[in-house]
Structure formats: structure tokens, C-alpha cells
FIZA-256971 format. One line per 2 residues: number of its first residue (from 0); their letters; for each residue x, y, z of C-alpha. Coordinates in Angstrom, 3 decimals, decimal comma, m for minus. Example, Ala and Ser with C-alpha at 12.3 -4.5 7.8 and 13.67 -1.06 7.14 Angstrom:
% residues 2
0 = AS = 12,300/m4,500/7,800; 13,670/m1,060/7,140
This chain:
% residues 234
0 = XX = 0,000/0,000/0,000; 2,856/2,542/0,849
2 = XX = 4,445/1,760/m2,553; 1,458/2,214/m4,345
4 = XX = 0,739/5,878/m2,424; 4,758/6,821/m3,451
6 = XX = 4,032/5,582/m6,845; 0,797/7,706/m7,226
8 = XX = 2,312/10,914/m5,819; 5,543/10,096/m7,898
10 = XX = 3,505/10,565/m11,303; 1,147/13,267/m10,113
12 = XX = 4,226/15,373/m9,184; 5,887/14,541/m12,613
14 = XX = 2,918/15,321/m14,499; 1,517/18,398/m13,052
16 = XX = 4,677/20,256/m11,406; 8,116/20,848/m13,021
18 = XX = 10,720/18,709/m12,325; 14,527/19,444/m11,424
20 = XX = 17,202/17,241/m12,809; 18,134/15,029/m10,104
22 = XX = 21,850/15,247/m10,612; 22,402/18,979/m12,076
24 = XX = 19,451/20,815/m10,673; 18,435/22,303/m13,765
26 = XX = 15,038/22,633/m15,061; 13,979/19,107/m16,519
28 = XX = 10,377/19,667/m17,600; 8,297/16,333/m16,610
30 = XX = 11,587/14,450/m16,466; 13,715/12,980/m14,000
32 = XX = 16,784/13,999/m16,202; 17,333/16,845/m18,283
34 = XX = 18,936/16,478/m21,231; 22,260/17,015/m20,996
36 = XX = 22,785/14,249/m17,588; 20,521/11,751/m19,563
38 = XX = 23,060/11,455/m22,346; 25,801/11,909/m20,335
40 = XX = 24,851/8,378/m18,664; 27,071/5,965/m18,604
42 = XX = 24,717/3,957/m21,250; 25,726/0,221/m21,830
44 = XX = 27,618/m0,544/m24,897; 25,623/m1,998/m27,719
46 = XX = 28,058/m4,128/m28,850; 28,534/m6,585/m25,961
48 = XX = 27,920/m10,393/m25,715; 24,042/m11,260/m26,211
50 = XX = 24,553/m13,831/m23,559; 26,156/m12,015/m20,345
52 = XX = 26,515/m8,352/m21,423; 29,694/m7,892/m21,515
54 = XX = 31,478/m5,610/m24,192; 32,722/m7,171/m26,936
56 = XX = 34,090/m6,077/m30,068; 31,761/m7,537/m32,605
58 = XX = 28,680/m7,973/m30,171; 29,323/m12,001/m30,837
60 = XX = 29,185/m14,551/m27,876; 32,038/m13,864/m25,544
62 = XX = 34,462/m17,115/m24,550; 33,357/m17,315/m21,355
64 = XX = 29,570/m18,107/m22,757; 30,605/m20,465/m25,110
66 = XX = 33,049/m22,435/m22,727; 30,325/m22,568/m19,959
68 = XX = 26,945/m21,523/m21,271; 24,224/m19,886/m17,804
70 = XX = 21,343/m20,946/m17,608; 19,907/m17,665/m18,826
72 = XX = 19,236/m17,178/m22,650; 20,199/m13,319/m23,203
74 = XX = 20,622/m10,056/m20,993; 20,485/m6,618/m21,554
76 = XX = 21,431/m3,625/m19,950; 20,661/m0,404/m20,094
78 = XX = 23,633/1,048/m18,681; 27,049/0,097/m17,483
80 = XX = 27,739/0,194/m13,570; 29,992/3,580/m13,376
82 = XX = 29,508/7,170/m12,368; 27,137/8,558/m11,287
84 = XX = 24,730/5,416/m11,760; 26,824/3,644/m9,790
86 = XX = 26,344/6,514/m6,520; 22,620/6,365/m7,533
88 = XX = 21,801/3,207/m7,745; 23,539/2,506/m4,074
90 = XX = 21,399/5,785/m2,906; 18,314/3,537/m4,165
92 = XX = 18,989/0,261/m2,740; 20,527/1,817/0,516
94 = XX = 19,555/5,156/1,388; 15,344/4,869/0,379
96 = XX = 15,716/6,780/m2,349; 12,566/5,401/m3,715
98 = XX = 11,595/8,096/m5,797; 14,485/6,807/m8,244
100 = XX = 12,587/3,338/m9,208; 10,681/5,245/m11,856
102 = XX = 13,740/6,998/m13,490; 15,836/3,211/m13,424
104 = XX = 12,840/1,528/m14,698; 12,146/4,095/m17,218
106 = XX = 15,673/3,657/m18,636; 15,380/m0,154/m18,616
108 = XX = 11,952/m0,831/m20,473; 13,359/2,364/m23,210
110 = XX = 16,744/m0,152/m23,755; 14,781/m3,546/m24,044
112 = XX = 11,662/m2,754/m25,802; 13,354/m3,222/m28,541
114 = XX = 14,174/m6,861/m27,522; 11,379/m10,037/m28,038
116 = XX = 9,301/m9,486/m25,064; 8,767/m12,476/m23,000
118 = XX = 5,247/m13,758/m21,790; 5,525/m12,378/m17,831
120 = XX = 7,944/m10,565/m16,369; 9,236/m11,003/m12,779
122 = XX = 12,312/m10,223/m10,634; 15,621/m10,907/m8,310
124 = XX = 13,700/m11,671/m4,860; 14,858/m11,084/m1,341
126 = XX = 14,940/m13,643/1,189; 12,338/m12,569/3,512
128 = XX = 14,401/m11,550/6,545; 16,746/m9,230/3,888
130 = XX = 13,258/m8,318/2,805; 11,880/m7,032/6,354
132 = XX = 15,444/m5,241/6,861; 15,247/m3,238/4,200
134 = XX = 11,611/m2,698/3,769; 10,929/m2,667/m0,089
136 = XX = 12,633/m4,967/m2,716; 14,509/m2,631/m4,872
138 = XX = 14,320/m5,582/m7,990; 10,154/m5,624/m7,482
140 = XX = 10,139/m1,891/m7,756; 11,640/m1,891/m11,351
142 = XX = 9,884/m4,717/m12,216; 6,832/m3,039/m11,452
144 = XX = 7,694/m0,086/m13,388; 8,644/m1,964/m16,601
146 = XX = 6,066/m4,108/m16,696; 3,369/m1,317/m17,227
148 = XX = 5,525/0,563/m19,078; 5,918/m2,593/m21,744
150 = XX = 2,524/m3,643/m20,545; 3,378/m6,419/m19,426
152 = XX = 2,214/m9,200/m17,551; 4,297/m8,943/m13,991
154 = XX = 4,702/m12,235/m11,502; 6,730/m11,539/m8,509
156 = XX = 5,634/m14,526/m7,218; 6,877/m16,611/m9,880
158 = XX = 9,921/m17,190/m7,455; 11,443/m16,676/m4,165
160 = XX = 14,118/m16,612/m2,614; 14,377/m19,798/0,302
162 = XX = 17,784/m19,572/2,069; 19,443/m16,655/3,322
164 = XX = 23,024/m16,554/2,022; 26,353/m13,981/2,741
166 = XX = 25,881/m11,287/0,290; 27,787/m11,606/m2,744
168 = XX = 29,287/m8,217/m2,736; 33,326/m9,109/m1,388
170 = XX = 32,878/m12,745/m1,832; 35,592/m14,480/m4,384
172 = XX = 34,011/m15,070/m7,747; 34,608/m18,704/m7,634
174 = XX = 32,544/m18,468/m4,248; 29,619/m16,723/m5,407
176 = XX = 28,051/m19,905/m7,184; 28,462/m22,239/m4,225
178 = XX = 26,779/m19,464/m1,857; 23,515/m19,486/m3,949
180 = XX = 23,475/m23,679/m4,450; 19,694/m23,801/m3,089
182 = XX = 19,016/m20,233/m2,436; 16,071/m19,987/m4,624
184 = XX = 12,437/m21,853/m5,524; 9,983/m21,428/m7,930
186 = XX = 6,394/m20,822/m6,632; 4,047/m20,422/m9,170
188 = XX = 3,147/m21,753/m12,533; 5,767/m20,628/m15,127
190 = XX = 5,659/m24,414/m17,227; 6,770/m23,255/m21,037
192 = XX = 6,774/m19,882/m19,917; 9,249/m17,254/m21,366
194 = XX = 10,607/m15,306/m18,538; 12,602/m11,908/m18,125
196 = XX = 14,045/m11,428/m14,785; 14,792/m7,613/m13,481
198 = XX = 17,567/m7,273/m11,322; 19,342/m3,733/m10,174
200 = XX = 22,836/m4,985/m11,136; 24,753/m7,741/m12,831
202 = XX = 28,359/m7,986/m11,605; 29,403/m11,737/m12,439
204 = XX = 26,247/m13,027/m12,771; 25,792/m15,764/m10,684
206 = XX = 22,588/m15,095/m8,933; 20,813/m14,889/m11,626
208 = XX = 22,155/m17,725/m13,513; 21,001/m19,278/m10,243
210 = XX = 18,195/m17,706/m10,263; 17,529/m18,632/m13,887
212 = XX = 18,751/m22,623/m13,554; 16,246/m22,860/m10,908
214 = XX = 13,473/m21,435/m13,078; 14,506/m23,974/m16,118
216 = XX = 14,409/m26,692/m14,037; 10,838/m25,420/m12,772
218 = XX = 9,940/m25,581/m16,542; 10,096/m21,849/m17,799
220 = XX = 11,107/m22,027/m21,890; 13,435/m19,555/m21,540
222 = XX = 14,947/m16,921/m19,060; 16,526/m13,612/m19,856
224 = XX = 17,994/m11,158/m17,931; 16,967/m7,240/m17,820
226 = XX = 19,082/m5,380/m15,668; 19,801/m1,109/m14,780
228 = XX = 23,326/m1,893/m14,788; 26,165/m3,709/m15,351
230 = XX = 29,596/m4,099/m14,255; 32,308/m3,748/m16,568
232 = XX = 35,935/m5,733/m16,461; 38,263/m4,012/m13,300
């Protein structure tokens, strides 16, 4: 209910009163952005591997993808994980600044409408006690916001997440697959489904190939990835 009242006063204000670009301050009409800061954004390169994202040179399958194909078909991101998305996306996710889902979203249904669209979109979950500590899942709130802007059909309870596990963020990458082994279940009916997932940020990747092998096995058709951000090569 208190999403729905921030999302309702979010669009009246953006309709009816002028905005100020959130990270110059000057005018921005009905945007979130003016000009100038949107295409200053760090956008994600199009050329980049189909499969994980990353840049390539001739936007073919990179090595690693072909050596070990995920269990996820395709992802796509809107921009890469660097200044200042990378400040506000952590101000999101951290610091409730909510008022940002509609801007991210925004951004990510303009970048993969252009994609096939798949037959219900849903998103990364929480595990309920990460859930209660932080109050709002960040990954629901996009979801939410590109589903109606695609209009389309949005399941966040297609899966959930079952076992708590040590956040990914400092763990070794070789670790980050064995910390997820079991994390997640599918809970409703996604049999021959097509399914894009919505996460905030892809950095290697492995929750939501676990995320997406779970979801295979469950008997979706096919699982891609649509994600704000993602993480280039250090």
C-alpha cells in the first residue's frame, strides 16, 4: 500500500509540477533527467555479448559463454555500472531513495523494448528476513515499473528466494556460485513460460544464472535477464 501511495504521488508530481534534474538541478520539464545528464549516462555498450553483457568487439558470444553456457538465454542492460549510476543506484537500494525506481525503470523498459518481449515478467527476490530489513525490494520496484511501461504481464511470485546466504558483494568469484546452491524456488506456474528477470545490477552473474537454472528446471522455456546496470571488467 505505501508503494502504491509513493508511486501515485511520484507521477502526479511529474505530471503536473516541473521537475529538477536530479543530478544537475536544472530545469527538466516532466523528467527525472534533463537532457544534458541523460546522455551523459554511462549507457551500456551496444556491442557486448548477447549472452552475459559484456562488451565485446563484434557484439558475438564472448568465450566465457561459449566455454560454460548460464542458464539464462540473453541479458540486456541499459547502462554500465559507473559514475554517477553507480552513486545512484547505491542511494536507491541503501539510502530509500525510492523516488528513483521510476527513473531506473524508465531507462530499462526504453533499452529492451526493442528486444522479443517475454510472456511475464518477474524479478531478483529477497529472502524474507533481507526483505523485512530493508523494507521494499529494490528488484520488485523496477519490475513493477517496466512491466506497465511494456505492458506487461508482472509475476513476482513466480519465485522466491528460500535460504538466506552472505551477500555476494566481497565474496571471491569462484565463491559466489556455491553461496547461492539452493538459495532460490519457484512458486508459481511458469511451465513453457518465457521469462525476463529484473535485477538492479549484474556484476558476475551468478545469482541470476542461479536464479535462472532454478526457473529452467521449474519448466520456464526460456529466461533472460533485464538489468539497470552492469559491471564492466576491473
Amino acid at each position: 500500500m505505501a508503494m502504491q501511495l509513493i508511486d501515485i504521488c511520484s507521477r502526479f508530481a511529474q505530471t503536473l509540477l516541473p521537475q529538477q534534474c536530479l543530478l544537475c538541478g536544472a530545469p527538466a520539464g516532466t523528467r527525472s533527467l534533463c537532457n544534458d545528464c541523460r546522455a551523459d549516462l554511462p549507457w551500456h555498450p551496444e556491442e557486448a555479448c548477447p549472452v552475459c553483457a559484456l562488451p565485446t568487439t563484434s557484439a558475438a558470444v564472448c568465450g566465457a559463454c561459449l566455454k560454460s553456457p548460464p542458464a539464462f538465454a540473453a541479458t540486456t542492460a541499459a547502462l554500465s555500472y559507473q559514475f554517477p549510476v553507480n552513486a545512484m543506484l547505491q542511494a536507491y537500494k541503501y539510502g530509500d531513495r525510492l523516488a528513483l525506481a521510476p527513473l531506473f525503470g524508465q531507462l530499462l523498459a526504453d533499452r529492451v523494448a526493442a528486444t522479443p518481449m517475454p510472456d511475464i515478467v518477474t524479478c531478483m527476490p529477497l529472502h524474507a528476513d533481507r526483505l523485512r530489513e530493508r523494507g521494499f525490494n529494490q528488484a520488485a520496484e523496477l519490475a513493477r515499473v517496466v512491466a506497465k511501461r511494456l505492458h506487461l504481464p508482472l509475476a513476482l511470485d513466480a519465485c522466491a528466494k528460500v535460504r538466506a546466504t552472505t551477500p555476494q558483494t566481497g565474496l571471491p568469484l569462484a565463491e559466489r556460485g556455491k553461496n547461492l546452491r539452493g538459495a532460490f524456488a519457484s512458486t508459481g506456474n511458469i511451465a513453457g513460460k518465457r521469462i525476463s528477470v529484473v535485477d538492479d545490477v549484474m556484476t558476475s552473474g551468478a545469482s541470476l544464472n542461479e536464479l535462472a537454472r532454478t526457473l529452467r528446471k521449474a519448466g520456464a522455456a526460456e529466461v533472460n535477464c533485464w538489468v539497470v546496470a552492469r559491471t564492466l571488467p576491473g
